[in-house]
VOZA-238718 format. One record per residue (C-alpha): residue number from 1; chain; y, x, z. Coordinates in nm, 4 decimals. Example, Ala and Ser with C-alpha at 12.3 -4.5 7.8 and 13.67 -1.06 7.14 Angstrom:
BEGIN
SITE  num  cadena        c2        c1        c3
SITE    1       A   -0.4500    1.2300    0.7800
SITE    2       A   -0.1060    1.3670    0.7140
This chain:
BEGIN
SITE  num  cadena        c2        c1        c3
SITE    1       A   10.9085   11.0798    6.2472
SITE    2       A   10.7365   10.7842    6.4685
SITE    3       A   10.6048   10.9087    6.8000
SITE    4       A   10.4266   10.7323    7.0518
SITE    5       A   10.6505   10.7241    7.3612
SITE    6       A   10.4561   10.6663    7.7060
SITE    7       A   10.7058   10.5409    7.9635
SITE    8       A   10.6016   10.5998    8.3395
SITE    9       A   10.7222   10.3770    8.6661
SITE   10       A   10.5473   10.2469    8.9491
SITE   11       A   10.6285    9.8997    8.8690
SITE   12       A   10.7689    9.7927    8.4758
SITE   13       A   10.8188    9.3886    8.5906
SITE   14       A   11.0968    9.1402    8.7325
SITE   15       A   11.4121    9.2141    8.6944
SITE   16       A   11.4939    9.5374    8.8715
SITE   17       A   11.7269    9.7999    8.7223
SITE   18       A   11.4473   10.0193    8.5967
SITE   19       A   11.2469    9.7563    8.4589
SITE   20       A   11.5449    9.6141    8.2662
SITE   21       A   11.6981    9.9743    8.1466
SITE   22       A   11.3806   10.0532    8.0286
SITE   23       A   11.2827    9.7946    7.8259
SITE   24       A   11.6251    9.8346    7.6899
SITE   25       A   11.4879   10.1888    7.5792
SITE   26       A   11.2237   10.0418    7.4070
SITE   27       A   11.4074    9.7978    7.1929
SITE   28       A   11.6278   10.1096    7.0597
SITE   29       A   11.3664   10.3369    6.9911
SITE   30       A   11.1661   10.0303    6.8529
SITE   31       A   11.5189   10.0582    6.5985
SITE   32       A   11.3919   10.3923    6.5031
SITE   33       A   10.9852   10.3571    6.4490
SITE   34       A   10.9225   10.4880    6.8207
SITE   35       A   10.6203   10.2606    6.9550
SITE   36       A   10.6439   10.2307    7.3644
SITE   37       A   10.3764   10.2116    7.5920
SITE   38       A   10.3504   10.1173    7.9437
SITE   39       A   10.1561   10.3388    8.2631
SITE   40       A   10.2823   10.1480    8.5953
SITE   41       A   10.1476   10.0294    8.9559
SITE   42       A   10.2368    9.6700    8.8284
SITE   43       A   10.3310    9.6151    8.4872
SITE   44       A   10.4273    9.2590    8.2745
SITE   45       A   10.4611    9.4044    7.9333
SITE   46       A   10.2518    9.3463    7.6653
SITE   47       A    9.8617    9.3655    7.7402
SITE   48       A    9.7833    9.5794    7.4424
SITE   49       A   10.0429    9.8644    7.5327
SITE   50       A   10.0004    9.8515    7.9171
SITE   51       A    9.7884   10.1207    8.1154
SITE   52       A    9.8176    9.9917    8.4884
SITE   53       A    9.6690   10.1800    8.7640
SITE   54       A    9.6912    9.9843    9.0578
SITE   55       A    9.7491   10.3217    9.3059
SITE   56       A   10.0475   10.4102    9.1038
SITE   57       A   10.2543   10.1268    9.2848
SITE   58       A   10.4267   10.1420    9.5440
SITE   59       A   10.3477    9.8570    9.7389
SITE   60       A    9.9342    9.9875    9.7115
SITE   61       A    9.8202   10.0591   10.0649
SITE   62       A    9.7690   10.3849   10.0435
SITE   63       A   10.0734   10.4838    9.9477
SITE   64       A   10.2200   10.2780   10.2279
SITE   65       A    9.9725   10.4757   10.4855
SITE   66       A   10.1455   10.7759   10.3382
SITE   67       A   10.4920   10.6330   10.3054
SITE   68       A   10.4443   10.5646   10.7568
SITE   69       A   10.3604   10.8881   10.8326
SITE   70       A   10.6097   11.0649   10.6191
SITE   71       A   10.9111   10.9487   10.6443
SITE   72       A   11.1620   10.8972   10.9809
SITE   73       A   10.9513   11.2459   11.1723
SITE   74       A   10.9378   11.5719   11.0661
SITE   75       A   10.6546   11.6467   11.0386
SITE   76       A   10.2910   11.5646   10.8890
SITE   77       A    9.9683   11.6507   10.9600
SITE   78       A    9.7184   11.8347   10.7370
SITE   79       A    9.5112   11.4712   10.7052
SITE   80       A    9.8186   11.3167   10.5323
SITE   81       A    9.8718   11.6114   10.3448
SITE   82       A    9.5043   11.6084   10.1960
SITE   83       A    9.5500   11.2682   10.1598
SITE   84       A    9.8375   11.3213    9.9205
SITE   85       A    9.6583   11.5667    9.7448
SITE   86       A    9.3763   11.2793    9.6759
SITE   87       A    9.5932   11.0264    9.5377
SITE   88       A    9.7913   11.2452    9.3570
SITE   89       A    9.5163   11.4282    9.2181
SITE   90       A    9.3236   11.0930    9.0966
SITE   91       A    9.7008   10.9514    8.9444
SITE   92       A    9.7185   11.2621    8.7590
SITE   93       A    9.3639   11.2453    8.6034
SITE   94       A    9.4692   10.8665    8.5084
SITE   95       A    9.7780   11.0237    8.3260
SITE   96       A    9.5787   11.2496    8.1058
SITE   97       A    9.3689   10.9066    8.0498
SITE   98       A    9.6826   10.7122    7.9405
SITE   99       A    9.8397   10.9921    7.7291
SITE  100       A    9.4717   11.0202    7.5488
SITE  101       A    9.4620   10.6730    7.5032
SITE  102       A    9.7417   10.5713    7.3384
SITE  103       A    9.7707   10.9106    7.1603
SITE  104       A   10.1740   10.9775    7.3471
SITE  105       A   10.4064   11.2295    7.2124
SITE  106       A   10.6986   11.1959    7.4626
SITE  107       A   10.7103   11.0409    7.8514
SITE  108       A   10.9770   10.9146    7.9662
SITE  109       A   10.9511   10.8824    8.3802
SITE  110       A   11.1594   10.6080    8.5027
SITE  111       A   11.3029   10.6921    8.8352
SITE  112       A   10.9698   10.7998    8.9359
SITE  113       A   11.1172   11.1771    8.9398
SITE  114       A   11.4396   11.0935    9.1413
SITE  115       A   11.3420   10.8436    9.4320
SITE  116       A   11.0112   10.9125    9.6313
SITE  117       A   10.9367   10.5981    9.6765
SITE  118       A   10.5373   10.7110    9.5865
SITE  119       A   10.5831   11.0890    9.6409
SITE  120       A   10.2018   11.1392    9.5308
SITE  121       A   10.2640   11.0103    9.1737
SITE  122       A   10.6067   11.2072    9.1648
SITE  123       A   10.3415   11.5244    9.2365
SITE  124       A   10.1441   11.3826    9.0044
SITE  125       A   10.3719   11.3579    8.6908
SITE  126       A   10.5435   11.7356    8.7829
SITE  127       A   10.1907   11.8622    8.7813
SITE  128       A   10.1452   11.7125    8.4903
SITE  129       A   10.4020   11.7882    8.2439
SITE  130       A   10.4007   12.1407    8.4121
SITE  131       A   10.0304   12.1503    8.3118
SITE  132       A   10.1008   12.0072    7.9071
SITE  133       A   10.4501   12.1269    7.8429
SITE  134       A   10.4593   11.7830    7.7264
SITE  135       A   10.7848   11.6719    7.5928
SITE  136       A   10.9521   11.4147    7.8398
SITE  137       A   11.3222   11.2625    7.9294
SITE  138       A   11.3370   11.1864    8.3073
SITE  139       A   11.5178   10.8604    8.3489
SITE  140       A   11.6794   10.8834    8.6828
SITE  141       A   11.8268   10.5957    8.8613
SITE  142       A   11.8638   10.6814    9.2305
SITE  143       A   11.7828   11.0086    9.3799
SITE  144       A   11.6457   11.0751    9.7245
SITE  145       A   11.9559   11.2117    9.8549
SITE  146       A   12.1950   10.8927    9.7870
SITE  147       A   11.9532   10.7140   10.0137
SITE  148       A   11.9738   10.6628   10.4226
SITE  149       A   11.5737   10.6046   10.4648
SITE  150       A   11.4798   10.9158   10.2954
SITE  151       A   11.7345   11.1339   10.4905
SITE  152       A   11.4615   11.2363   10.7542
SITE  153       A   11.1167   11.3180   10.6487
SITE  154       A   10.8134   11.5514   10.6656
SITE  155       A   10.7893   11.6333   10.2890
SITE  156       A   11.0583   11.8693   10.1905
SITE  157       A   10.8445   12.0796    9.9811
SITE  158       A   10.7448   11.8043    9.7676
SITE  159       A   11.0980   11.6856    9.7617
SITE  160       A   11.1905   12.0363    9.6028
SITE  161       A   10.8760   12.0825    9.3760
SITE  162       A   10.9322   11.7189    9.2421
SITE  163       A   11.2676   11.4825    9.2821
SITE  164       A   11.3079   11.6230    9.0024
SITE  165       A   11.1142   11.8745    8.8811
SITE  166       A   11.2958   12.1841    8.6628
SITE  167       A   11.0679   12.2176    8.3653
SITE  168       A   11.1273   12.3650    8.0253
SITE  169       A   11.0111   12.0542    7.8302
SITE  170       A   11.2182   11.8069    8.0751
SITE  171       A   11.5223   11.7155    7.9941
SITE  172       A   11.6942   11.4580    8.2400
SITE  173       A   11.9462   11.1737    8.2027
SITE  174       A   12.1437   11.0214    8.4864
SITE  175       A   12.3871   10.7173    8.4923
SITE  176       A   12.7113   10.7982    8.6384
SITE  177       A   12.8758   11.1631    8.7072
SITE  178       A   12.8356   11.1972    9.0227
SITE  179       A   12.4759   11.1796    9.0328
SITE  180       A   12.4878   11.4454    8.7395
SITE  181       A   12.7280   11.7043    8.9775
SITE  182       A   12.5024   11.6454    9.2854
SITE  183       A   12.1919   11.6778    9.0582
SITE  184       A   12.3214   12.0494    8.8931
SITE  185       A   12.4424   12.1477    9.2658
SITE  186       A   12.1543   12.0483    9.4945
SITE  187       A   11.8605   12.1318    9.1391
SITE  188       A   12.0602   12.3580    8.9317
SITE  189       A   11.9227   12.1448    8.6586
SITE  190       A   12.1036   12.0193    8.4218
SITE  191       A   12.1254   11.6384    8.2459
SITE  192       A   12.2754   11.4062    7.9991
SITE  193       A   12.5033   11.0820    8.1290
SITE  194       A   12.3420   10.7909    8.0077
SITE  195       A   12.4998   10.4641    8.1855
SITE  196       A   12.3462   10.1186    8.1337
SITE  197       A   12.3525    9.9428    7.8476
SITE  198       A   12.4124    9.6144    7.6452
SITE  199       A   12.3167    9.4528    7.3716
SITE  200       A   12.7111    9.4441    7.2532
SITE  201       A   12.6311    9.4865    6.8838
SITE  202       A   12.4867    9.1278    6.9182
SITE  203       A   12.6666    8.8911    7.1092
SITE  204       A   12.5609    8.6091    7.2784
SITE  205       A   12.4836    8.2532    7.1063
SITE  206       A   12.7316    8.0657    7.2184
SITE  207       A   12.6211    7.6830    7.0578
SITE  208       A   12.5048    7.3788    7.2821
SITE  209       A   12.1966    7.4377    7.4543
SITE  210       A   12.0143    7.1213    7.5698
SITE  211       A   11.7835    7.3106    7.8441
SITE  212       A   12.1007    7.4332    8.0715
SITE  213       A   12.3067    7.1027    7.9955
SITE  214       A   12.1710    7.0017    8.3596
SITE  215       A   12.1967    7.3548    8.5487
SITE  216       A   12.5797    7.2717    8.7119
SITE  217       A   12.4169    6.8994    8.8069
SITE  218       A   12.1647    7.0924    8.9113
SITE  219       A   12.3523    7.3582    9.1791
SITE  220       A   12.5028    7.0072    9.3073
SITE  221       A   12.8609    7.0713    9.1472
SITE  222       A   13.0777    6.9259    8.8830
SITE  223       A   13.1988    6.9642    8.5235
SITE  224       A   13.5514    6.9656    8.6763
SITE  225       A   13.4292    7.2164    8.9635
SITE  226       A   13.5299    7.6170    8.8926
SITE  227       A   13.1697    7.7918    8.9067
SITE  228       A   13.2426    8.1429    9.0765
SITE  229       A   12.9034    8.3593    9.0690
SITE  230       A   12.7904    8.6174    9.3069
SITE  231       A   12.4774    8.7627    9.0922
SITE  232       A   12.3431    9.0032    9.3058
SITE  233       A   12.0479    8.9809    9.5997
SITE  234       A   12.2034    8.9136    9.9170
SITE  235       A   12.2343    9.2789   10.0725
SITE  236       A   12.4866    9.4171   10.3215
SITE  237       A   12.6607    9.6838   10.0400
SITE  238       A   12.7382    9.3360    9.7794
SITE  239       A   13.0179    9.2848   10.0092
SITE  240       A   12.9809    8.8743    9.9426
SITE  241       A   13.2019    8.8603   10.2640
SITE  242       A   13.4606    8.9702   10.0931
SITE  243       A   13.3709    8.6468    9.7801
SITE  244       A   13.3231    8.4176   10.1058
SITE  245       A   13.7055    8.5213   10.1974
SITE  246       A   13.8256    8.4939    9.8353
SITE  247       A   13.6939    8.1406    9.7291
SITE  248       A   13.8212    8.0259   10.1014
SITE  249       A   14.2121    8.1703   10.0438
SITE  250       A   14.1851    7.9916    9.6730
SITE  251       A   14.1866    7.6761    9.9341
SITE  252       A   14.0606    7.4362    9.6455
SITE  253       A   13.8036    7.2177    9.6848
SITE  254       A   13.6869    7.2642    9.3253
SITE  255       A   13.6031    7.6428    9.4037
SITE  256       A   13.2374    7.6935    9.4403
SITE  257       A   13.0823    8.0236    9.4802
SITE  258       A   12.6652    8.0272    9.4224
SITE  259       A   12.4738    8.3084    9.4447
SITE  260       A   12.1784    8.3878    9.1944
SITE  261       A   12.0002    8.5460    9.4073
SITE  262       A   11.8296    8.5834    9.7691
SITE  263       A   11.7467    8.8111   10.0700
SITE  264       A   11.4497    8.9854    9.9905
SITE  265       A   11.2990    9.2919   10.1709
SITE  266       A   11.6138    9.3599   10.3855
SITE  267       A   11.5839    9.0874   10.5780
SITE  268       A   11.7981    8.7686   10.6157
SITE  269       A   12.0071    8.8343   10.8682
SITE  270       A   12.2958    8.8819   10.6508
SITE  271       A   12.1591    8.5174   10.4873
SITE  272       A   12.2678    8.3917   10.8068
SITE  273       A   12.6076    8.5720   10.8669
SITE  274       A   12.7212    8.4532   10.5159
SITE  275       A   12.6658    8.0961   10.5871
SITE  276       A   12.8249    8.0961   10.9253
SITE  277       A   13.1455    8.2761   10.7425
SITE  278       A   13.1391    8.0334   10.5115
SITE  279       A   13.1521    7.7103   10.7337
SITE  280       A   13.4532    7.9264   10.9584
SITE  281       A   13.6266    7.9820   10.6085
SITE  282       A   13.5391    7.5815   10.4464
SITE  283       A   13.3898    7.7658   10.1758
SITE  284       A   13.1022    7.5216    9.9266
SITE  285       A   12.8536    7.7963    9.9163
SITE  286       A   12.5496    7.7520    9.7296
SITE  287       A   12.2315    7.9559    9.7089
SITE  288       A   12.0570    7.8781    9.3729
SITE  289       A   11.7638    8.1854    9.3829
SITE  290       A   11.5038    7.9218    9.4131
SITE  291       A   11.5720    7.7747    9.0816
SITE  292       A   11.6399    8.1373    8.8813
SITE  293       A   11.3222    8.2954    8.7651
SITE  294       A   11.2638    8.6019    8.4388
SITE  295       A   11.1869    8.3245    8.1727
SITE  296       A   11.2752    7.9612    8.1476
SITE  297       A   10.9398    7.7060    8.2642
SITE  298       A   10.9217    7.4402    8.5252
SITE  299       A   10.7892    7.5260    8.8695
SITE  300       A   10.4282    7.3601    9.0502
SITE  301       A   10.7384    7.0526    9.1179
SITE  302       A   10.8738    7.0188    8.8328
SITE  303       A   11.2137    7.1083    8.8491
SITE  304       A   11.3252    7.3675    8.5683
SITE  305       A   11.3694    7.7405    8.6463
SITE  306       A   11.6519    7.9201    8.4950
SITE  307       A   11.7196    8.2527    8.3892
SITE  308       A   12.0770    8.4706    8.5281
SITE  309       A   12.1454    8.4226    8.1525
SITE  310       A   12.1717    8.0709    8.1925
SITE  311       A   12.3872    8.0650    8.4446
SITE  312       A   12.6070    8.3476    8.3203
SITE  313       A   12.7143    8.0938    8.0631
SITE  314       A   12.8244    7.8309    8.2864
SITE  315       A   13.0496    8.0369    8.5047
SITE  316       A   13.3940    8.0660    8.5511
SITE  317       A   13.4595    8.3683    8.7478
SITE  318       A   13.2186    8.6555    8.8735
SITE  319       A   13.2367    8.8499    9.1965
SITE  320       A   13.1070    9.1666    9.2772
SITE  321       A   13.2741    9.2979    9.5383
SITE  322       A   12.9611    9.5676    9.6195
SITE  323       A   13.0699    9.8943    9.8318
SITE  324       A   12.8113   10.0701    9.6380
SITE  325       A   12.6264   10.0604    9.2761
SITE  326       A   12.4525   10.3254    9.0928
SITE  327       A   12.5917   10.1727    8.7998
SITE  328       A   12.6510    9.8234    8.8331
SITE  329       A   12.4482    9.6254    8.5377
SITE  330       A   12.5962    9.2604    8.6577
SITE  331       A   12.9261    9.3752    8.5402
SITE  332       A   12.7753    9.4792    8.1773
SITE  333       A   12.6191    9.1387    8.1924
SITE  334       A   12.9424    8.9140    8.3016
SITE  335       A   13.1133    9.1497    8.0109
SITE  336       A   12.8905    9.0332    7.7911
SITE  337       A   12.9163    8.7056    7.8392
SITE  338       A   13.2578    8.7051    7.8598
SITE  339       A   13.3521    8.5901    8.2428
SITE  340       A   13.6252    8.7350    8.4181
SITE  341       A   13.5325    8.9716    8.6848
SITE  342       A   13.6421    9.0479    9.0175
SITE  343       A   13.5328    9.3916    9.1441
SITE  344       A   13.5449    9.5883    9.4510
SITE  345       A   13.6525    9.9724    9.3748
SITE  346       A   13.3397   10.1717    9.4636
SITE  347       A   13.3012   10.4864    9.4045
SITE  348       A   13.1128   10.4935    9.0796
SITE  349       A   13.3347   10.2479    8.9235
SITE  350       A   13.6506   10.4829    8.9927
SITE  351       A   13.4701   10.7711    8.8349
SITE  352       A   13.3054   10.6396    8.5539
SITE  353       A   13.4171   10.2600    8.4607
SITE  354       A   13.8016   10.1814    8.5457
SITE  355       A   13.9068   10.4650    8.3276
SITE  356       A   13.7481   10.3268    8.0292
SITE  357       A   14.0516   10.0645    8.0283
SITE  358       A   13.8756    9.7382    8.1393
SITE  359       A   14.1036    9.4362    8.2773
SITE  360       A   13.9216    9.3554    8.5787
SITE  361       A   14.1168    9.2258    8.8958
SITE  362       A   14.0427    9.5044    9.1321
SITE  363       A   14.0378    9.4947    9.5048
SITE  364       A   14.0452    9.8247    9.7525
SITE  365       A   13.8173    9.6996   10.0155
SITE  366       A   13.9990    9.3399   10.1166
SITE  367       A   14.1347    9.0139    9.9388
SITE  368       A   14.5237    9.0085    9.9196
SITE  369       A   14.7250    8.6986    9.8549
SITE  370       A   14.8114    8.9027    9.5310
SITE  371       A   14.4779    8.9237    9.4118
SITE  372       A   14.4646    8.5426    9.4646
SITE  373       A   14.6984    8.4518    9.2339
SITE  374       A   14.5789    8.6882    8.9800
SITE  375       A   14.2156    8.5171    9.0211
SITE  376       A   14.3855    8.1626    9.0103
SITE  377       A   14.5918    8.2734    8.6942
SITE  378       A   14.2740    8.4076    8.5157
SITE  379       A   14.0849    8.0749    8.5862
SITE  380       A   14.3544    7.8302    8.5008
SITE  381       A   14.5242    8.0285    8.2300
SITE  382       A   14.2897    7.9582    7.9751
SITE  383       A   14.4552    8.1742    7.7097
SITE  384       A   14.4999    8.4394    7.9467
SITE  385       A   14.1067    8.4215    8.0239
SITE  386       A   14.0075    8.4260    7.6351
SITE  387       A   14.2425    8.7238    7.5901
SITE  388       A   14.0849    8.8990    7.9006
SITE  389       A   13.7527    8.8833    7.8234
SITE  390       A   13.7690    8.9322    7.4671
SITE  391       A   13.9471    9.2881    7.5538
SITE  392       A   13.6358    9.3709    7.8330
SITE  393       A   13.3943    9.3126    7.5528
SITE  394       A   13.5450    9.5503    7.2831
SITE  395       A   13.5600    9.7664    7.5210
SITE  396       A   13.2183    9.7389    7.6989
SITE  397       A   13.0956    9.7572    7.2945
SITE  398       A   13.2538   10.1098    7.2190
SITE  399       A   13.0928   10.2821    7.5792
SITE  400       A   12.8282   10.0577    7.6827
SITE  401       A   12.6006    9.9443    7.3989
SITE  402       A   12.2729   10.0475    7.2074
SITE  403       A   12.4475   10.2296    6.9528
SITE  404       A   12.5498   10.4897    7.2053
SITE  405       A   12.2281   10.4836    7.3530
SITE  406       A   12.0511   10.5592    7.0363
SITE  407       A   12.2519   10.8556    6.9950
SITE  408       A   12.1674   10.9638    7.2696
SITE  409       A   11.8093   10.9387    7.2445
SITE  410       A   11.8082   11.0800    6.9032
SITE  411       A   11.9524   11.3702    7.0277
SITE  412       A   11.6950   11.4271    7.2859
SITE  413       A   11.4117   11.3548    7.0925
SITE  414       A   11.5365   11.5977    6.8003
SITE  415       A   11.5497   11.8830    7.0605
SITE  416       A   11.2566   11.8245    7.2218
SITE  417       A   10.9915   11.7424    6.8820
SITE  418       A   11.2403   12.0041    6.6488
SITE  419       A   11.2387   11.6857    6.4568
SITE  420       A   11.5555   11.5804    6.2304
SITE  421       A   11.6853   11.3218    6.4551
């Protein structure tokens, strides 16, 4: 039967891993007659299926006031606690508003359970499924304890009472093993592995398209130049050192390695180191972020804004050479658009990807000379490419798409509703 599924975040926009999973979710259950709605801090979905409460996000002042005096000591005082109580007590109330407006049958909580990033609506949610016995699936990305800035704190009863919650009408779904063992040892809850997920069932249109005919012109590079990609935001744990000291041991001029996307909130310090490694190493590095945006349209200067799409198509080679990923969705993506990866071993892709039997060139920490030539074969071996990629994408198609998802959520939604799934 259709049900009304209310999906909860702090923040359902851009082009962060929850945002993207999620609508992901959507589309499936759309497959099935499920209609989504929206509660979020900040939301760019569809007007007419969006409940945003601005105090739900967590960028809104008062949950920064809280986030200051909570985390790095502790211990808080009984004014922070009561403020706490406020916000989470007025977030709840909005909940029951949401779920009463749009008439929801099942929530889904994106992350919001795992990560206290806004520990008031995290209280706020627990209280009130625990309050309903509403059906829900708890979504959960990254948890509190994978996370350096959350290591010291003043909120360890909140922590236990909510990140996550154990509830009878909860069930939870992680996206890689180890997050599931650590999750049943730490909780004693236990949850589904649900890794992220592509679109494999469709692939990708691979005709001319006049609007990207520009975009290498555009980076400042060549037809005849190879296009190696870094598409991740330029944080310590990508490891783009490590694609710095790769493109400069190819020692060819027609190597160029751009990356999609830029510092952001962790400062740009590392910005800096990566450009003085590349002038030591005579590496053509290329930052493109200003020119990639969620949809294609022409900035306040005119020059056209791409999507990572876009540029996926255009590149020869992608690096991700990250020490750590939850899951890692740029590989999914490069997969899916069939470009040859280079990957760093971290620990989630031991566990959960390489023994699915993808041909990736794999690297334990450090370019070799061997993994050089296996890059240059893969580039200028264009048989050996096609054959490559074609292999990662049956593959990525029988683990990773929305046929396995939909099982999945089938099966959850059977259990929870008693409904034939």
């Amino acid at each position: 039967m259709s049900k009304n599924v209310g999906f909860i975040s702090t923040r359902f926009a851009g082009s962060d891993g929850v945002s993207l999973e999620s609508s992901k979710w959507a589309e499936v259950l759309w497959e099935d007659n499920h209609v989504s709605y929206w509660y979020s801090g900040r939301n760019d979905r569809e007007p007419g299926c969006s409940y945003c409460v601005p105090e739900a996000y967590f960028g809104h002042p008062e949950n920064e006031w809280i986030n200051q005096r909570i985390w790095g000591q502790p211990q808080r005082s009984p004014g922070v606690t009561a403020r706490i109580r406020e916000l989470s007590d007025y977030i709840k109330q909005s909940l029951y508003d949401f779920v009463e407006h749009y008439k929801i049958d099942i929530l889904i909580p994106q992350n919001v359970l795992a990560i206290p990033m806004h520990v008031p609506l995290g209280i706020a949610v627990t209280e009130f499924l625990a309050e309903t016995q509403m059906p829900a699936i708890a979504h959960h990305h990254d948890f509190y304890w994978e996370r350096t800035r959350f290591s010291v704190g003043a909120v360890k009863d909140y922590l236990d009472m909510a990140f996550p919650p154990s509830l009878p009408h909860l069930h939870h779904v992680g996206i890689n093993q180890a997050a599931l063992e650590q999750l049943a040892l730490r909780k004693g809850v236990t949850s589904s592995l649900m890794p992220n997920v592509f679109d494999f069932d469709h692939p990708p249109h691979s005709g001319r398209d006049d609007y990207t005919d520009d975009i290498r012109e555009q980076i400042g590079i060549t037809e005849d130049d190879i296009l190696i990609l870094q598409p991740t935001r330029i944080v310590p744990r990508k490891g783009i050192e490590h694609a710095i000291k790769l493109v400069g041991m190819l020692n060819d001029p027609r190597y160029k390695l751009v990356i999609s996307h830029d510092a952001g909130d962790e400062g740009y310090d590392y910005k800096q180191r990566l450009q003085e490694i590349a002038e030591q190493e005579g590496v053509d590095l290329r930052f493109f972020a200003a020119r990639i945006g969620e949809i294609r349209q022409v900035d306040h200067e005119g020059n056209k804004i791409y999507t990572l799409w876009d540029i996926y198509k255009h590149a020869d080679l992608m690096t991700y050479p990250s020490t750590y990923e939850g899951f890692g969705n740029a590989l999914l993506e490069a997969i899916y658009f069939r470009v040859p990866v280079v990957i760093n071993r971290y620990s989630i892709y031991v566990q959960d990807i390489q023994p699915k039997g993808f041909k990736l060139i794999e690297m334990d920490g450090f370019i070799t000379p061997s993994l050089v030539e296996q890059v240059r074969r893969l580039i200028e071996d264009k048989k050996h490419r096609q054959a490559v990629v074609d292999h990662n994408y049956e593959v990525a198609s029988h683990y990773y798409s929305y046929t396995v998802l939909k099982r999945l959520l089938r099966y959850h939604i059977a259990a929870l509703t008693g409904d034939s799934p």
